[in-house]
N, C-alpha and C positions, 0 to 999 in steps of 0.2 A: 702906672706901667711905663719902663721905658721905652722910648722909640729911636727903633737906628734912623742916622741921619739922612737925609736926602733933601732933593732940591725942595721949595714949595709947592711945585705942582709938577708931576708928569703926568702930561693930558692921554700918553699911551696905554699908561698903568692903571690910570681912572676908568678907562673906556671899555680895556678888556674885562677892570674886574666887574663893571656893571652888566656888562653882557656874561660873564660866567653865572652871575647873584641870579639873572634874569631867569637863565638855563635851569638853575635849582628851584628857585619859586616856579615859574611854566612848566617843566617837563617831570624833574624830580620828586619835589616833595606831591606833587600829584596823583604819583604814583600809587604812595601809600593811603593817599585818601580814597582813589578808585579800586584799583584790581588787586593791588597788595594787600589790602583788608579785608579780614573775615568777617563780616555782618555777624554772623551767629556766632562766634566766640567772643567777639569785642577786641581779636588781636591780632597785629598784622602776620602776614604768611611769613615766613623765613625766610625766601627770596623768590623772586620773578624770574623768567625765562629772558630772552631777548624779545621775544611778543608779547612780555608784559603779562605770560601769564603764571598764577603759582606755580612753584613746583609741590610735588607730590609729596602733601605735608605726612612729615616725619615725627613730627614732635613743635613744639612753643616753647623757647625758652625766657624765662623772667628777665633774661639780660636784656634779650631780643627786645620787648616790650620798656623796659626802664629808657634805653638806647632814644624809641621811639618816644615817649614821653617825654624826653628832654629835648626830643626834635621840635615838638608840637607847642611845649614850654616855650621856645626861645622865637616860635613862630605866633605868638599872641599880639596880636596889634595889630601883625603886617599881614596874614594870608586869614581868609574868610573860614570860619570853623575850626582853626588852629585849637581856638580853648576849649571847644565841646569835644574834639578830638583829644585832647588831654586828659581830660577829666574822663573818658571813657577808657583812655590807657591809664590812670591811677586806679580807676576802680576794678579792672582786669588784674591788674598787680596783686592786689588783696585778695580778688577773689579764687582766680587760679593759680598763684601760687606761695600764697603766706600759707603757713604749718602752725594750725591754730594749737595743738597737738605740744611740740616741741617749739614753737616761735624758731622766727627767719623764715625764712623763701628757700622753696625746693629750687632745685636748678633746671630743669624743666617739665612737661606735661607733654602725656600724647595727643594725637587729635582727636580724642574726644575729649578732651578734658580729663582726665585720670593723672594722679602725678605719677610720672616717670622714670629720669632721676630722682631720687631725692637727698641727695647731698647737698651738704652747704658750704658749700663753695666761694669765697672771700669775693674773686671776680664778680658776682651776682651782688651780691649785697655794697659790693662798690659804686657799682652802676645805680641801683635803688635808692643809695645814700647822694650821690651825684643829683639822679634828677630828679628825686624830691626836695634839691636845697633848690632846683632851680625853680621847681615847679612853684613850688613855696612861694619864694620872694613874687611869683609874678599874682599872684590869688592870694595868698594870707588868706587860706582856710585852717582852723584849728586841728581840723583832722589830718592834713598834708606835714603838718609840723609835727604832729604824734608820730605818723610813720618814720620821717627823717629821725627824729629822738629814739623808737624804736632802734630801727637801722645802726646808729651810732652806739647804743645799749647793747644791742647784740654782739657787736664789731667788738666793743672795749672789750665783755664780757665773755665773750666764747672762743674769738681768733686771734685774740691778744698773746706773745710770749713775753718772755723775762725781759729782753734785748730790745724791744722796742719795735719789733716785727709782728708778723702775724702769718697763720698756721695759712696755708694755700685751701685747703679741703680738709671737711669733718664732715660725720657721718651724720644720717637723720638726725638721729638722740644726740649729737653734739661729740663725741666719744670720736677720739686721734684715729686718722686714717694715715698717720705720720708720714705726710707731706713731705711740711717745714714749708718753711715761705719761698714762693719764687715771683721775679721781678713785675713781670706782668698785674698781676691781683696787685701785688704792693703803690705801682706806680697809679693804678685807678684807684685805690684805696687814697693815695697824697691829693690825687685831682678830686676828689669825693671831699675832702678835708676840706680843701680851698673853696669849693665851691660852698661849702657850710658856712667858712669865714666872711666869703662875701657876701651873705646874706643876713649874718647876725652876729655880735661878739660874742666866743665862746673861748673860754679861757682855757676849760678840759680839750678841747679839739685841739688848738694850737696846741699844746703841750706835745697832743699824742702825732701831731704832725712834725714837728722841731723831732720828737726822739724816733721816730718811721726815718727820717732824713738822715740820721745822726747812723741807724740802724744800718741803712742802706750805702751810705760812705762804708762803714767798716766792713761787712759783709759781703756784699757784692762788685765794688771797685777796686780794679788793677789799679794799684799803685799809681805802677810807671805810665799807662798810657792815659790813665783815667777812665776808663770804657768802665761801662755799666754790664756785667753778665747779666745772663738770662734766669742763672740758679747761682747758689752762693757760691764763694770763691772755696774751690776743693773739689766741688762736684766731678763726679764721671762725666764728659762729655758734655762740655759745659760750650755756648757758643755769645755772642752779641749781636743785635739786630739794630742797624742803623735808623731804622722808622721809633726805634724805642728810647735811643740816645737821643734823637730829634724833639720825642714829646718829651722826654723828662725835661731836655734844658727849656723849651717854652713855658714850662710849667715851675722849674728853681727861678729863669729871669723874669717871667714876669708877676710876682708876686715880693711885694719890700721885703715880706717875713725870711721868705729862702735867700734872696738875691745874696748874701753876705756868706752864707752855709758853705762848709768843707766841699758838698756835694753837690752847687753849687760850681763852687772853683775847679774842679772835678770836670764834671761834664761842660764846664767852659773852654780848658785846658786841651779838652777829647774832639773839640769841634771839628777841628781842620783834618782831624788823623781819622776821624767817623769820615768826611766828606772826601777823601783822599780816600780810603779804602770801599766806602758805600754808595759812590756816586758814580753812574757811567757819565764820563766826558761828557762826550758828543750829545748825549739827549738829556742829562738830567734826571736819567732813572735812578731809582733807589732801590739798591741791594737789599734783599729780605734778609741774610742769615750769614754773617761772618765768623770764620775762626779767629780766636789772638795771634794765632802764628801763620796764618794765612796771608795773603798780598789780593791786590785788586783783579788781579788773574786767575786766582784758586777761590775765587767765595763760595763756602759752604753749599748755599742757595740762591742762585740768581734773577726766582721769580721778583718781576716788578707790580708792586701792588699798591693801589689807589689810596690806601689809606697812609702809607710811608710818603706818598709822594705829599700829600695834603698835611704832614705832620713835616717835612723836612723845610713846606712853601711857610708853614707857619712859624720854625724856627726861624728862620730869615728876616722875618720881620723885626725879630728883636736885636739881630745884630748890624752890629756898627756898618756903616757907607756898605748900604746893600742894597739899594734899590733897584740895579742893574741885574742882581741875581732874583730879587723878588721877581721883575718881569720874567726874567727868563723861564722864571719854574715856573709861576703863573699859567704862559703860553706851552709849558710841558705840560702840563694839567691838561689843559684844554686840550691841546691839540693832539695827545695821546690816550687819555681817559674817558673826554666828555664825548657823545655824539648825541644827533638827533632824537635818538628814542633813549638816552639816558646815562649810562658810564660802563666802562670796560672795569673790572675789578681787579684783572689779574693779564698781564703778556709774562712771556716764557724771554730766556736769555737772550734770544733773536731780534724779540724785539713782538713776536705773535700773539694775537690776542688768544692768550690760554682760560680762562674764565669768562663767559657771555651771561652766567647767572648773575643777576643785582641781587645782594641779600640786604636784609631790612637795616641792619646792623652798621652797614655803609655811610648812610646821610649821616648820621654823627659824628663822624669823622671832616664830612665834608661841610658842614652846620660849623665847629668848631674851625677848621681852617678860616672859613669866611669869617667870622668874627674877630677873629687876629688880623685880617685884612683892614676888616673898618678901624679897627681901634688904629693901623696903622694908617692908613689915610686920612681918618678925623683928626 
């Protein structure tokens, strides 16, 4: 992976991020092992209160639990119970909501366990393909690798089109709910891919990742500016999200296979004109929802939300003489997201905390930023 340059040590950068890492193992991920889990489901609630307690469960979704699984995945070694907690989030996967019936994964289940939705939806089985590669590599159990191979069988074979894309939602029986693909599912679908490559050679993956990539240059990117839409290019009412331009470039640089890709060049190109329209000055917020012919004055949407800011700290890392901006967003993070009892999710244009619920779905976001940190500090 490459690393933007910086001095060899800034003891500032070291210090905060050990105290934010600290925050997340003490206060966060504790969370979900105390009051955010459901003892008699085997699955976390879908988000907490500011008092840490559920909310008034509505439904389980499979994303929700994958999310969480890959938290508990990438927490093996370092927090106590991390892997029994895993292995209790793989087995809840299968059991509420794999479609023994039609295979894949409903999209979610009520609280009692009954499936719910039952569409199959690209997003879910991205997420499932994501951290069962993670889950995988950390256990090498036989049966964790069948799901992933599943996952991947289902992906080629059911939400595949011509173009190298793939359908957004299909119904139970599999049969067009004609979607068509939109950015989001796609962009977990590429990070689902990578995460497969780095855990084993697989020649069909890359293939179907290089033509997703190839897919997504043609389809979904302006030209002129480079910007990634949210739906293909034509769409009615079509916008860009700067938290999404953010993940895709950490995910084209830091991987050899992409780094040379059209799409790639693309959202390298789009960086400065994303941070120049998606960025407030003064605090380092990040704009949720731009239009192409909109300015930094008129954006669509100017909820600031914790997972944009966690994705824009971890493109930084990858670019060139940044270290000045990593701290800074670092210390945006913190000192606007994180508190004592856990993280703000959502301020409104002002700057006000407009979301006090933590949903489960969060730490993954923030699990993934810190790991961009170490690779960038180590």
């Amino acid at each position: 992976m490459p690393h933007a340059s910086r001095s060899a040590s800034q003891p500032e950068l070291t210090a905060l991020f050990a105290s934010v890492q600290q925050h997340f193992q003490d206060v966060i991920v504790p969370l979900w092992q105390g009051p955010g889990w459901n003892t008699d489901m085997a699955l976390p609630y879908e988000a907490l209160d500011a008092e840490h307690q559920p909310l008034p469960s509505q439904r389980y979704r499979a994303m929700a639990c994958a999310r969480q699984l890959y938290l508990f995945s990438s927490l093996i070694g370092q927090v106590p119970a991390a892997e029994a907690r895993a292995a209790a989030l793989f087995r809840s996967l299968q059991q509420h909501f794999h479609d023994a019936e039609h295979g894949g994964w409903f999209y979610s289940i009520d609280p009692q366990g009954a499936p719910l939705d039952q569409r199959k939806d690209l997003y879910t089985h991205a997420f499932i393909l994501f951290a069962c590669a993670h889950y995988w590599d950390k256990v090498r159990e036989p049966l964790v690798e069948s799901v992933l191979n599943a996952a991947l069988e289902v992906v080629a074979q059911r939400f595949a089109t011509d173009d190298g894309l793939y359908e957004a939602c299909l119904d139970r029986d599999w049969s067009s709910l004609k979607t068509g693909p939109l950015q989001n599912p796609l962009m977990h679908l590429a990070e689902a891919f990578l995460a497969t490559l780095s855990v084993r050679e697989d020649i069909a993956v890359q293939h179907s990742l290089l033509a997703l990539c190839a897919g997504m240059q043609k389809k979904f990117v302006v030209p002129q500016e480079g910007v990634l839409m949210e739906k293909p290019l034509g769409a009615v009412d079509n916008w860009f999200e700067p938290g999404h331009q953010f993940e895709w470039y950490f995910l084209l640089e830091s991987s050899s296979l992409l780094r040379d890709s059209k799409l790639h060049r693309s959202l390298s190109r789009a960086f400065s004109y994303t941070e120049q329209l998606g960025v407030v000055e003064h605090n380092g917020a990040v704009r949720a929802m731009l239009d192409l012919e909109s300015d930094a004055r008129r954006p669509r949407d100017s909820t600031q939300r914790i997972w944009a800011q966690a994705e824009y700290l971890r493109a930084l890392t990858l670019r060139p003489d940044s270290e000045a901006a990593v701290l800074r967003q670092l210390q945006a993070l913190q000192q606007r997201f994180l508190h004592a009892g856990g993280w703000y999710e959502c301020r409104d244009e002002e700057g006000e905390v407009s979301r006090k619920d933590m949903p489960s779905t969060t730490p993954y976001h923030l699990a993934t930023c810190y790991r961009g940190l170490v690779e960038y500090l180590g």
